[in-house]
C-alpha positions in Angstrom: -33.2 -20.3 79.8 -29.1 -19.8 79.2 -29.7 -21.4 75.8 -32.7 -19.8 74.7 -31.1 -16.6 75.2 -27.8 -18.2 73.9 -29.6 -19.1 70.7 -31.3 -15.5 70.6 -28.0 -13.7 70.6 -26.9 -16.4 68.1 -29.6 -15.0 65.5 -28.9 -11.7 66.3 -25.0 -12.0 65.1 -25.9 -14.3 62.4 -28.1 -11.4 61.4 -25.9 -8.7 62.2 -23.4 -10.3 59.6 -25.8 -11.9 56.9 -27.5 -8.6 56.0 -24.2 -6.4 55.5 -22.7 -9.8 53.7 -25.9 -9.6 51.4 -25.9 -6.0 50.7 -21.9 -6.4 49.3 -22.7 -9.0 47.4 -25.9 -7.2 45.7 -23.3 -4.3 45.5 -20.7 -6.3 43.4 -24.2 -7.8 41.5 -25.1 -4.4 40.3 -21.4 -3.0 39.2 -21.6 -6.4 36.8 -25.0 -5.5 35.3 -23.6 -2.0 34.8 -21.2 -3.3 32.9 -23.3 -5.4 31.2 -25.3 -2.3 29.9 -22.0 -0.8 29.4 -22.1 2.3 31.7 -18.5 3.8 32.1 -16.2 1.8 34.1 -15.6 4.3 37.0 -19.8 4.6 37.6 -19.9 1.3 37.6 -18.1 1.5 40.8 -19.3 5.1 41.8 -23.0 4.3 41.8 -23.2 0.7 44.0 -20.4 2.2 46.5 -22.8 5.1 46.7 -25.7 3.3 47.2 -24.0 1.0 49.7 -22.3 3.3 52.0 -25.8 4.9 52.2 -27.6 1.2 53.0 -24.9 0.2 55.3 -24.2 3.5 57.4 -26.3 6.7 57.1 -26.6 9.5 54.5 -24.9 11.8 56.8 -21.5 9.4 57.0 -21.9 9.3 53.4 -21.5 12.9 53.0 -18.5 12.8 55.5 -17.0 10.4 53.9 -17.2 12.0 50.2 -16.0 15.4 51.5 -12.5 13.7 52.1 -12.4 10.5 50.2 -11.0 12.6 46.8 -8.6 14.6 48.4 -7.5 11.4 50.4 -6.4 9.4 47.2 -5.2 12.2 45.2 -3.2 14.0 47.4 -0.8 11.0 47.6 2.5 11.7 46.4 3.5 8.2 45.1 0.7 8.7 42.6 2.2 11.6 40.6 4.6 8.6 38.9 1.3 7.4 36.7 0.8 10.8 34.4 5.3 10.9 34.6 5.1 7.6 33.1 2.0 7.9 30.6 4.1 11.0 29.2 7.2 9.6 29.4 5.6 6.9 26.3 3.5 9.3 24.7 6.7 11.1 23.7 8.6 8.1 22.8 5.5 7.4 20.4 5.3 11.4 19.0 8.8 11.6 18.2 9.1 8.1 16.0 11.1 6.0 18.9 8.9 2.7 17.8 9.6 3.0 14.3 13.5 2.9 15.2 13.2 -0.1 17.8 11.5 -2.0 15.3 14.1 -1.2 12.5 16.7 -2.3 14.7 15.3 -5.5 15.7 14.2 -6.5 12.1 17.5 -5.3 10.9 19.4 -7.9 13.1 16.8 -11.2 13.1 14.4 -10.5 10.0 16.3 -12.5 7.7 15.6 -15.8 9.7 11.8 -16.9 8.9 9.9 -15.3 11.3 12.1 -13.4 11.9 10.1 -9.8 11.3 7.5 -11.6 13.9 10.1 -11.6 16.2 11.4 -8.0 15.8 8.0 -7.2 16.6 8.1 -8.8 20.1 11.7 -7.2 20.5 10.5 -4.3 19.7 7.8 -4.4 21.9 9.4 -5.5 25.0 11.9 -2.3 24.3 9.6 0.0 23.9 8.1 -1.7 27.3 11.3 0.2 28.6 9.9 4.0 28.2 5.9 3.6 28.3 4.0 1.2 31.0 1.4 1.1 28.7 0.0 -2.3 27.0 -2.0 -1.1 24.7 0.0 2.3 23.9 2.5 -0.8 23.1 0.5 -3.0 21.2 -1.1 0.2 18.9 2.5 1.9 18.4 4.4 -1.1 17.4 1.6 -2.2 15.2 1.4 1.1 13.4 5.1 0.4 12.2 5.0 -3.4 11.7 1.9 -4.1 10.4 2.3 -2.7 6.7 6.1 -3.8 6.7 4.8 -7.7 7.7 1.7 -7.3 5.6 4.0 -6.3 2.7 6.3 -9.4 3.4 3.5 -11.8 3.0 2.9 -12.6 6.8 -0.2 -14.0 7.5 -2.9 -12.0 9.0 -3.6 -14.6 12.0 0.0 -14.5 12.9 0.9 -10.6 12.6 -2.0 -9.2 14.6 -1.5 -12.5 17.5 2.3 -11.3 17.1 1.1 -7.7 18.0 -1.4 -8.1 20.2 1.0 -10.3 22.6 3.9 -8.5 22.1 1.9 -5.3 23.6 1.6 -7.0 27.1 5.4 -6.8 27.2 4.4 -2.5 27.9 2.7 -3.8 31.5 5.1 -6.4 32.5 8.1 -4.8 31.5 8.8 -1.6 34.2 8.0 1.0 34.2 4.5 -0.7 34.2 1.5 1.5 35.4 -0.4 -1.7 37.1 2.5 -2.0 39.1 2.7 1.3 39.9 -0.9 0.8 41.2 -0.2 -2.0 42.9 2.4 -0.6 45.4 0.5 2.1 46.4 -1.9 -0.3 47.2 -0.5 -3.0 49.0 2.2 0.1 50.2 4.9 -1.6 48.7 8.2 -0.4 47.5 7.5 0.3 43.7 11.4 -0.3 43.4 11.2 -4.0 44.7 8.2 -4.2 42.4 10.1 -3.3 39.4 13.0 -5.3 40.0 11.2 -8.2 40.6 9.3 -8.1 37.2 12.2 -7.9 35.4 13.2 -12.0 35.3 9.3 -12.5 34.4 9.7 -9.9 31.7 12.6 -12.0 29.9 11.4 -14.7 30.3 7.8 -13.6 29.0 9.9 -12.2 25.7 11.5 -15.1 25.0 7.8 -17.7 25.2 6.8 -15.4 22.7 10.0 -15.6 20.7 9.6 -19.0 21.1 6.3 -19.9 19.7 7.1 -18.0 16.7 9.8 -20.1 16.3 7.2 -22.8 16.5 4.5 -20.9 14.5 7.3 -20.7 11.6 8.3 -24.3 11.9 5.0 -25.3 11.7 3.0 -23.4 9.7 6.3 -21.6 7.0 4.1 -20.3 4.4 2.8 -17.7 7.7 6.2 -16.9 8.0 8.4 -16.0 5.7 11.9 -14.2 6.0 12.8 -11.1 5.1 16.0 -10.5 2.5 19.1 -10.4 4.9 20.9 -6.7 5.0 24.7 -5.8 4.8 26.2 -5.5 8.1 26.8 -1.8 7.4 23.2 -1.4 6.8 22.4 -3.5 10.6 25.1 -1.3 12.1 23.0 1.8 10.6 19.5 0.4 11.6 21.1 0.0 15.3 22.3 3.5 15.3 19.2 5.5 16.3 18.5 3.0 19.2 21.4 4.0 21.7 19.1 7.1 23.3 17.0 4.6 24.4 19.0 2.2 25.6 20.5 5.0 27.7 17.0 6.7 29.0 16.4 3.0 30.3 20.0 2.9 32.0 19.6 6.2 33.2 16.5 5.7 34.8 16.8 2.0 35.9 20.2 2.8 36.8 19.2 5.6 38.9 16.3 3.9 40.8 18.0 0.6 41.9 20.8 2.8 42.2 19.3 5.2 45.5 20.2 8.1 43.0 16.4 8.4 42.5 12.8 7.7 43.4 10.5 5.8 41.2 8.4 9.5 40.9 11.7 11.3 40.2 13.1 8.4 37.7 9.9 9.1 36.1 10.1 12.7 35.9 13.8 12.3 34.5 12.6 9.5 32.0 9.9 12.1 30.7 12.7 15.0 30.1 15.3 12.8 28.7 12.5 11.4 26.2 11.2 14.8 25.4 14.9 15.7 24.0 15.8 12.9 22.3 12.5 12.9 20.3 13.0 16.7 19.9 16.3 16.0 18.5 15.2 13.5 15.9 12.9 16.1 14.8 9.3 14.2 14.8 8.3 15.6 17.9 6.6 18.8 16.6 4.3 21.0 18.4 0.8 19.2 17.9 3.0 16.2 18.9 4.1 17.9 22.2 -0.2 18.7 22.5 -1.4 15.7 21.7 1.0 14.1 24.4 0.3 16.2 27.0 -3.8 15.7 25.9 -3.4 12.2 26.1 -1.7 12.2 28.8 -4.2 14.1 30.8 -7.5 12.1 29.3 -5.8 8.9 30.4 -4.5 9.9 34.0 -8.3 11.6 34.5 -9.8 8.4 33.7 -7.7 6.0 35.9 -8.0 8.8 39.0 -11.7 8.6 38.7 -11.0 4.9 38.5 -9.5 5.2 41.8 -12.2 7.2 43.3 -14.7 4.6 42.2 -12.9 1.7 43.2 -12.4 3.8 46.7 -15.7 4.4 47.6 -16.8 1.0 46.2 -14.5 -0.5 49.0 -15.4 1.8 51.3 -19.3 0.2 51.4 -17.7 -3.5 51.1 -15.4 -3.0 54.1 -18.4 -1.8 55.8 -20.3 -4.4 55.1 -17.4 -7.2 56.6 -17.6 -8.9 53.5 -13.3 -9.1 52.9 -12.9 -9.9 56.3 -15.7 -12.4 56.8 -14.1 -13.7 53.3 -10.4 -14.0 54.3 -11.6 -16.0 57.5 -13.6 -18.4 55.8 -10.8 -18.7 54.0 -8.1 -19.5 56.1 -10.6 -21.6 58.3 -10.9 -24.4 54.9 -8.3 -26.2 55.4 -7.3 -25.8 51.6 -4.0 -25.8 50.8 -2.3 -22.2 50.6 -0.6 -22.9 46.9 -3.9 -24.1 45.5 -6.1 -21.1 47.5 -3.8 -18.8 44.8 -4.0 -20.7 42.0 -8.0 -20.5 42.3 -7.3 -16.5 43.2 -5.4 -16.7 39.8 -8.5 -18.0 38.1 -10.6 -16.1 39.2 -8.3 -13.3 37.7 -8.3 -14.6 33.9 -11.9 -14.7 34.4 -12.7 -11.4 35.5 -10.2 -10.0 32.8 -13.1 -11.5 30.2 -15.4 -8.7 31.6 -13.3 -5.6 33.4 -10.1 -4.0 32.1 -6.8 -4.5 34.2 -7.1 -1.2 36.0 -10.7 -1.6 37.6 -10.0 -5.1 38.5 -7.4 -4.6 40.4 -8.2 -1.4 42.4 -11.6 -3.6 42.7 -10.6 -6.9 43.6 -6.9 -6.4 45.4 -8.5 -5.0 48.5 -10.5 -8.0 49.1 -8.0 -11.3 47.8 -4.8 -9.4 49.4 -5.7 -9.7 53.1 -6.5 -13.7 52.2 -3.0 -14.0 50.3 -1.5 -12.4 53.3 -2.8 -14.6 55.8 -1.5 -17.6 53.7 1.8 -19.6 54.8 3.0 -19.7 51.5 6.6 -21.4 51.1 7.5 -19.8 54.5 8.1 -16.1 52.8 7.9 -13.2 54.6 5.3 -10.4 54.3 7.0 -8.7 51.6 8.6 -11.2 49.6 5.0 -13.3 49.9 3.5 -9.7 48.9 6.0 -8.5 45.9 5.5 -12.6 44.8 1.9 -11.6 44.5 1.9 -8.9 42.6 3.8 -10.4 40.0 1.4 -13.2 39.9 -1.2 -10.7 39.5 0.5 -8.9 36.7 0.9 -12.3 34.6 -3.2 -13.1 34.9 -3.6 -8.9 34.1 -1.3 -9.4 30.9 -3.4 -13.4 30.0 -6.8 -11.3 30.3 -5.4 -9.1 27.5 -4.7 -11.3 24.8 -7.4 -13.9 26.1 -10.7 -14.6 24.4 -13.1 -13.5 24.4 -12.5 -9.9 25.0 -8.5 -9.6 24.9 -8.8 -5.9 24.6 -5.2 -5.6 23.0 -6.8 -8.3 20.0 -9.7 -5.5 19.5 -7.0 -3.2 19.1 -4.9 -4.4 16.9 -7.6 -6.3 15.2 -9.1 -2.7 14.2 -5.9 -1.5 12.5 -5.7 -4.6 10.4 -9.5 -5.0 9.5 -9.2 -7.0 6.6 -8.1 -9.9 9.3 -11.4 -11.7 11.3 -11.3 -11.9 15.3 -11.9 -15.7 15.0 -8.3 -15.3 13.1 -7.1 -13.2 15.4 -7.7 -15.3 18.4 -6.2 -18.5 16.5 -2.8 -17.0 16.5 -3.1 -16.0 20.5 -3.5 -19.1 21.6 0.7 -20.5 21.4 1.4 -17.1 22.9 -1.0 -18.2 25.9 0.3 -21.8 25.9 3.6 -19.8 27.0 1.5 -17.3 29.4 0.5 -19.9 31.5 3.2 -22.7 31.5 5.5 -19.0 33.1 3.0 -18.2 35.5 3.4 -21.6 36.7 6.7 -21.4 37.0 6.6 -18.4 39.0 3.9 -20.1 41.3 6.0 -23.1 41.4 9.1 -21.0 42.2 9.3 -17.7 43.6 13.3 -17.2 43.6 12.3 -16.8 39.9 10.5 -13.4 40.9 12.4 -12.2 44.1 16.2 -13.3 43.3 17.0 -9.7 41.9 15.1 -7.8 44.2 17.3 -9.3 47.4 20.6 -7.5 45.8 18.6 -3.9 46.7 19.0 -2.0 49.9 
């Protein structure tokens, strides 16, 4: 009799937890067909959380839950740093910043072949410095150095690759929205965050200076040089760059500093912009619109990103599916370094199918519990979690340039259309051979990610 009714209650759990496990994963089912049928990316996420928090609670919770859930996201504070940011680069784009970054770089390496190739990814990786934006990056750069390399003779498999990599310097590089995002959260310091993606920033800028070295060795007649300039004429060239170099110091300076906070950095960042580009006098009033225009459409979209993903999460948590998933998880047996790596796959992946934003408000919620129940080179919670996140930026930035979506290739791609995708996705692949062998590295050794961040209070 003890195990009959032993066995009853048995099926009782196992049904207790299979339904609410099915119903998530029919949730995450239908957000993939509406992507399929290409249904904006925040209903793709509003509609199945919808529909699950109804199937999984009651349509009176439901209601509950959607008279707060808005005011619960967007009343945070530490969010106000996204649209400070986003400004912050569309100013340095209005007033003509790009085309004096790129001046300055070709002005000091063009002459070496390649070397315009290069200025692009130095160019890039500066420009990085005022907008946290990869394809703001990617499109601004490429307006200045496409005609310039096209003019040169460059090949078009090797300036639009050049472009489309260099533009994932704008994410990885801080101020980077997706790491912005990712603080809030995992409720990390977005400080620590930005200090710690700085070695992986250098050391993503020089892979990519690197296989164009390669590229040029290889394959010269893609890569010609440029005539070299007088050193009065480099000195010139190098002139307009000092504003930015100090907007970086002053902001960077001021955050690792204590003197401010990542949302008052930004805030100071976006002033200090907005003068020097009124000062070179290309930021003219339709420029100051347009900025604040963008600006607005962008942060809009990514808030109702956030809601989406929110409400999403709200029915999968219900449903027990992340914590059901994390126990399984730590219950294999697997080892903790390969459980990431497979995390990391899954990542490039997903990038073929979902922008950087959705997947990670999506996703992080879900694969952050597991990586934080993993002994993982015997870090501590936030080491192990700042680690992460940079992990997770270097996969976001490999989705980007990866066929066969690689959104910043379709970008850059569509300013140089006399250049095929097949082309286009030739020239990526040295830039990825570099992608991956440094996120190896930083799985393999991750002093490489948190040595600067232990020097901050």
């Amino acid at each position: 009799c003890s195990e009959d009714m032993a066995r009853q209650e048995h099926v009782r759990w196992s049904s207790r937890v299979t339904t609410p496990m099915l119903i998530g994963l029919g949730l995450l089912g239908l957000m993939l067909l509406l992507m399929v049928i290409r249904v904006p990316i925040a209903a793709t996420m509003l509609i199945p959380g919808f529909i699950g928090y109804w199937l999984l609670s009651s349509p009176t919770a439901l209601l509950a839950h959607l008279k707060g859930v808005a005011f619960a996201r967007l009343s945070i504070y530490d969010l106000s740093v996204i649209p400070l940011f986003l400004l912050m680069g569309y100013f340095a784009t209005q007033g003509g910043l790009s085309r004096d970054l790129f001046r300055a770089a070709n002005a000091v390496i063009g002459h070496v072949r390649g070397g315009m190739a290069m200025a692009a990814i130095l160019a890039c990786a500066m420009f990085g410095t005022v907008c946290g934006s990869s394809v703001a990056t990617a499109a601004t750069i490429g307006q200045v150095a496409i005609p310039e390399m096209k003019r040169l003779g460059y090949s078009g498999r090797v300036y639009t690759a050049t472009l489309a990599a260099g533009g994932t310097l704008g994410i990885l590089i801080p101020p980077s929205v997706i790491l912005v995002v990712y603080g809030i959260l995992t409720e990390q310091n977005i400080a620590r965050l930005f200090a710690a993606a700085i070695i992986p920033g250098i050391i993503a800028t020089f892979g990519y200076l690197l296989a164009i070295a390669w590229l040029a060795r290889r394959h010269p007649e893609h890569c010609p040089a440029a005539p070299a300039l007088a050193r009065d004429e480099r000195v010139a060239a190098c002139k307009p760059v000092w504003p930015i170099v100090l907007i970086f110091l002053v902001v960077f300076g001021g955050i690792y500093g204590g003197y401010f906070s990542p949302t008052e950095a930004a805030s100071v960042g976006a002033l200090a912009t907005f003068f020097v580009a009124l000062a070179k006098g290309e930021l003219t009033a339709s420029g100051i619109r347009a900025s604040f225009l963008g600006t607005a459409s962008n942060t809009g979209m990514i808030f109702l990103i956030f809601l989406g993903a929110d409400l999403l999460n709200s029915a999968l948590a219900i449903s027990q599916m992340p914590a059901l998933l994390a126990q399984w998880v730590s219950a294999s047996g697997a080892s903790p370094v390969l459980i990431v790596v497979l995390i990391l796959v899954f990542y490039i992946v997903l990038g073929g199918v979902m922008d950087e934003m959705s997947m990670i408000l999506l996703t992080l919620p879900i694969v952050f519990p597991i990586v934080m129940g993993l002994d993982l080179y015997g870090l501590d919670a936030q080491s192990k979690a700042i680690w992460f996140g940079m992990l997770i930026l270097m996969v976001v930035q490999i989705g980007l340039i990866a066929p066969p979506v690689g959104l910043n290739v379709y970008v850059i791609n569509g300013m140089a259309k006399d250049v095929s995708m097949a082309e286009s996705y030739r020239g990526v692949l040295p830039f990825l051979v570099t992608d991956f062998i440094r996120t190896g590295l930083l799985v393999a050794f991750p002093p490489l990610t948190l040595w600067l961040v232990k020097f901050m209070n």
